[in-house]
GUKOLMI-703154 format. One record per residue (C-alpha): residue number from 1; x, y, z; residue in three letters. Coordinates in pm, whole numbers, padded with zeros to 5 digits. Layout:
residues N
(site NUM,(X,Y,Z),ALA)
...
END
This chain:
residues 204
(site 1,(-00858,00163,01010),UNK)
(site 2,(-00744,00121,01402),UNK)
(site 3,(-00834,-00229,01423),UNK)
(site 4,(-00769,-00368,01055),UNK)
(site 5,(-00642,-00711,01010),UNK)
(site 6,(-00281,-00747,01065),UNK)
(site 7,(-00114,-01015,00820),UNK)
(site 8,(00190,-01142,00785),UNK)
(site 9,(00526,-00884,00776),UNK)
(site 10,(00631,-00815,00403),UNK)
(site 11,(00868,-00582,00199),UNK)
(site 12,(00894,-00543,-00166),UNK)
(site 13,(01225,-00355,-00306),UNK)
(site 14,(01206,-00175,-00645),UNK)
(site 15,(01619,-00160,-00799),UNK)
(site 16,(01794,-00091,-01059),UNK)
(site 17,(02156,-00078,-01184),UNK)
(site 18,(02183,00172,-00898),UNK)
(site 19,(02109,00006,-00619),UNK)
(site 20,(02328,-00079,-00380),UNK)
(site 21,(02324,-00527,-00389),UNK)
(site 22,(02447,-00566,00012),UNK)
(site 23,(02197,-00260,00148),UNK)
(site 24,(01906,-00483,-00079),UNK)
(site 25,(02001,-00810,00104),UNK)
(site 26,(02037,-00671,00402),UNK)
(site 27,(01637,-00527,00363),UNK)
(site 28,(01504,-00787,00236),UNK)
(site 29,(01661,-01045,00540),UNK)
(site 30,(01525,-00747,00804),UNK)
(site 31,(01184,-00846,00712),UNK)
(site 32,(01252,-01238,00656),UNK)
(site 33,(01347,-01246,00999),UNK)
(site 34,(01022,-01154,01178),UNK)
(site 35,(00867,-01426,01123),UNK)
(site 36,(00830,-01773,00887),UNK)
(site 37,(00502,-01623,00761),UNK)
(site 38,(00691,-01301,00645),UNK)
(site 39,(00756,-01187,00279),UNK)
(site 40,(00997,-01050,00106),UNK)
(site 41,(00983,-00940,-00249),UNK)
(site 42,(01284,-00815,-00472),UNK)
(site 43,(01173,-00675,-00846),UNK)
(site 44,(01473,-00569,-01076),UNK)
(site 45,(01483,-00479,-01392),UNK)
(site 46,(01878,-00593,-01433),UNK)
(site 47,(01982,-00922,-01394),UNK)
(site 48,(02337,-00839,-01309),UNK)
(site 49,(02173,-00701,-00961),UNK)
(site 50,(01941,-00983,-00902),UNK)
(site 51,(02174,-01222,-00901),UNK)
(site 52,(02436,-01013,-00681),UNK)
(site 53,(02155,-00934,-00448),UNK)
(site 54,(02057,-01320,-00440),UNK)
(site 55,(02413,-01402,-00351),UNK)
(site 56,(02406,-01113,-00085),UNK)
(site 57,(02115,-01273,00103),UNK)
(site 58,(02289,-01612,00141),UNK)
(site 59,(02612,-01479,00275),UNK)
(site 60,(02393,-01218,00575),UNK)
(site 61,(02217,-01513,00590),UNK)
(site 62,(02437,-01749,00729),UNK)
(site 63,(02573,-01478,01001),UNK)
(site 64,(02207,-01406,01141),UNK)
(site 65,(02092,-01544,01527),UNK)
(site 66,(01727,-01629,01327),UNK)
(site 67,(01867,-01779,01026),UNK)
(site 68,(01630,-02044,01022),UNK)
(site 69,(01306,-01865,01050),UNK)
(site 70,(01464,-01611,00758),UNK)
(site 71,(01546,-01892,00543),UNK)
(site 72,(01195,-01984,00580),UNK)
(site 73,(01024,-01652,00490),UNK)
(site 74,(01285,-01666,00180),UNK)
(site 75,(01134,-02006,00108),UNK)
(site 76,(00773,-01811,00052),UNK)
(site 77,(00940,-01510,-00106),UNK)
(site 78,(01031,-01423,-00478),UNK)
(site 79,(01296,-01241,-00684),UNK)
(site 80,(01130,-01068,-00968),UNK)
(site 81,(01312,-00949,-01307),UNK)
(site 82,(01128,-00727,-01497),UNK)
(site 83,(01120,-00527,-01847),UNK)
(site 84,(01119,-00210,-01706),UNK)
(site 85,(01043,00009,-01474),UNK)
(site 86,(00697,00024,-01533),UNK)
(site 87,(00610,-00321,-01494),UNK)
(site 88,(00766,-00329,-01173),UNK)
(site 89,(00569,-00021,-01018),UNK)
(site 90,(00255,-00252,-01166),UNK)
(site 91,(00330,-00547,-01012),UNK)
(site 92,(00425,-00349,-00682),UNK)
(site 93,(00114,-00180,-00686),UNK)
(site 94,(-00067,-00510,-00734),UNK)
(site 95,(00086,-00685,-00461),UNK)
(site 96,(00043,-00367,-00221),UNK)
(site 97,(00318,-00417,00016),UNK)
(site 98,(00338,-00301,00347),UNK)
(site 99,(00687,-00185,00315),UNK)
(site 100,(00817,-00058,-00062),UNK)
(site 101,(01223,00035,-00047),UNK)
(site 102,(01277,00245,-00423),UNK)
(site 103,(01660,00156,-00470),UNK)
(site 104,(01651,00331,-00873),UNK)
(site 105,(01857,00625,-00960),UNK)
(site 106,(01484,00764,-01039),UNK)
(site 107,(01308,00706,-00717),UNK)
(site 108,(01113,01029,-00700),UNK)
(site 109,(00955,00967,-01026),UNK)
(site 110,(00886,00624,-00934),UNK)
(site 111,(00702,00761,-00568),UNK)
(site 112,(00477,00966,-00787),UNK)
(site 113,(00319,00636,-00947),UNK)
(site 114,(00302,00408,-00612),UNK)
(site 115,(-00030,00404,-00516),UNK)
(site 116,(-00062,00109,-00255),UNK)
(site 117,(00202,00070,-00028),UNK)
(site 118,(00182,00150,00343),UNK)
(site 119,(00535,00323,00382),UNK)
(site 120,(00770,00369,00091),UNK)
(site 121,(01163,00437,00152),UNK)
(site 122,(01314,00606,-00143),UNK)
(site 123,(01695,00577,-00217),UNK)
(site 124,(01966,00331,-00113),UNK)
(site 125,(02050,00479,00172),UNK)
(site 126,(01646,00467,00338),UNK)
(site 127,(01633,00146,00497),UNK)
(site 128,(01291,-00001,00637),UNK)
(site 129,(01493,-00026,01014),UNK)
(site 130,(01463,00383,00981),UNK)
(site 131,(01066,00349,00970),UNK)
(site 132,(01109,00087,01240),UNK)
(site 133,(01261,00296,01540),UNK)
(site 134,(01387,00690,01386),UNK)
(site 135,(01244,00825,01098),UNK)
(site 136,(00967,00966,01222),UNK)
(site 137,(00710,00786,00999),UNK)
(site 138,(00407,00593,01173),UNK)
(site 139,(00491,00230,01184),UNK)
(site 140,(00124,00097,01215),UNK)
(site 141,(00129,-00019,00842),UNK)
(site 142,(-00140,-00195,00653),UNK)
(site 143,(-00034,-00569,00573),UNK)
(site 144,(-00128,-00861,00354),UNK)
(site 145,(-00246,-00649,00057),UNK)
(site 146,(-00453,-00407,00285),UNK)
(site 147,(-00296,-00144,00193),UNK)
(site 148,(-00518,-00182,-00141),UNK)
(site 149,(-00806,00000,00064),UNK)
(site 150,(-00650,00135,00397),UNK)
(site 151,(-00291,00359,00484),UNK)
(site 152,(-00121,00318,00803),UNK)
(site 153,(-00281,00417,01132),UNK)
(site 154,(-00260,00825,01187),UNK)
(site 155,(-00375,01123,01386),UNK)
(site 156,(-00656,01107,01167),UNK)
(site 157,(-00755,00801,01224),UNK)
(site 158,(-00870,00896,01643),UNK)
(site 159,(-01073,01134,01413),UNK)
(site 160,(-01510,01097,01336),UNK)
(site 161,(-01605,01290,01069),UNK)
(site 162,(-01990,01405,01062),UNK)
(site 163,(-02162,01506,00710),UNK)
(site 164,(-02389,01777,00749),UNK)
(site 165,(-02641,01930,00487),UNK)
(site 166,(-02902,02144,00424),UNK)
(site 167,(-03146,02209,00105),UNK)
(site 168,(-03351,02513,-00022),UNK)
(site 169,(-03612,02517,-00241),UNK)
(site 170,(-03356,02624,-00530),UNK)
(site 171,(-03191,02247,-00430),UNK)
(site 172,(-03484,02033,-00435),UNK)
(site 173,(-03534,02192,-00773),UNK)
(site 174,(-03219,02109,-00903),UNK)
(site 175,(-03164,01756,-00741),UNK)
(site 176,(-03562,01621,-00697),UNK)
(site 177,(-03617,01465,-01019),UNK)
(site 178,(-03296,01281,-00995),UNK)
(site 179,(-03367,01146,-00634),UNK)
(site 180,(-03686,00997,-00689),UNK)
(site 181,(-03590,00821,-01062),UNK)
(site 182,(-03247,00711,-00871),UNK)
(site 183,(-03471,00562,-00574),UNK)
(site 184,(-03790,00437,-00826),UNK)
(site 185,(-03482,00243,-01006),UNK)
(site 186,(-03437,00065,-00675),UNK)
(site 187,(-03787,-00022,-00604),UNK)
(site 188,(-03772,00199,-00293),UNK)
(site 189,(-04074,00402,-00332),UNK)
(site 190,(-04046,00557,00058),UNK)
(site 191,(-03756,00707,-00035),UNK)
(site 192,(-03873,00837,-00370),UNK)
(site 193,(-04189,00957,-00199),UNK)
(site 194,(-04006,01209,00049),UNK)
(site 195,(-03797,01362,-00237),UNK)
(site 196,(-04177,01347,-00439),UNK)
(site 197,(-04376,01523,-00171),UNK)
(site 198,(-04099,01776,-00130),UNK)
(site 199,(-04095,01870,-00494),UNK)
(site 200,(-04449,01887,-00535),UNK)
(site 201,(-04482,02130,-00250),UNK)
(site 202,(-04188,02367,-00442),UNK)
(site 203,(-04320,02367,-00732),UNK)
(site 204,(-04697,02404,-00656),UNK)
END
């Protein structure tokens, strides 16, 4: 959708043991900074890393020009520690982030069960700035959970697509009885009637 609503900036980072602690900090502040209505959300499922990526953000914080309106987007954000794996490609799925960052020593397996999420980065080294400016991957991302029912904007999105159909006989054999009880179920007896006439006339 060209003209979706655009929400608020977000980023959710999937790690493990793996991940890299000053690459996650340095992601998650990359989105805090855009704006004090931005998210960021960091899901482990090791509390060693959560707490060194915690400790991360507040030392890049204090060195960045916009440190205020990142500490503010912090302020809204969370740091998640899960169970396992699964419950954090759940959640992330849930919360249908705009940006997803896979820091796990398993991040192709991981990309094979991520099914909302406008642009996913997998591995430590596949920072969200990439998708920004260099990667090559559209940047015209769904945002506040649209990415639920829309992907980001695309060639095929400048794109109408026209259904076309005919039916034979054989067709309104096969498929008349089930148009008019489908249409008689919603009280629309027009429609029900054209399918009727149709099959009458077929079957003599």
């Amino acid at each position: 959708a060209i003209d979706m609503p655009a929400g608020p900036s977000e980023v959710c980072v999937i790690a493990d043991e793996s991940c890299n602690p000053v690459f996650a900090a340095a992601d998650l502040l990359s989105q805090a900074e855009h704006g004090v209505d931005s998210q960021v959300f960091f899901i482990t499922t090791s509390d060693k890393v959560l707490g060194e990526v915690k400790n991360e953000v507040l030392t890049q914080l204090e060195r960045l020009p916009r440190k205020d309106m990142a500490q503010k987007s912090l302020d809204n954000s969370k740091f998640i520690l899960v169970k396992d794996e699964q419950e954090a490609i759940d959640l992330c799925n849930t919360y249908a982030p705009e940006h997803l960052i896979i820091a796990t020593a398993d991040y192709d397996q991981l990309a094979e069960k991520v099914v909302n999420a406008g642009s996913v980065f997998l591995g430590n080294y596949a920072c969200e700035s990439a998708g920004d400016y260099a990667s090559g991957t559209n940047h015209t991302l769904p945002t506040h959970g649209y990415a639920l029912a829309y992907n980001g904007v695309n060639l095929d999105s400048y794109n109408r697509k026209i259904t076309f159909q005919h039916l034979t006989e054989e067709g309104i054999r096969n498929i008349g009885d089930a148009v008019v009880t489908m249409a008689e179920n919603e009280q629309l007896e027009a429609h029900a009637n054209a399918m009727r006439l149709r099959v009458k006339e077929v079957r003599g």
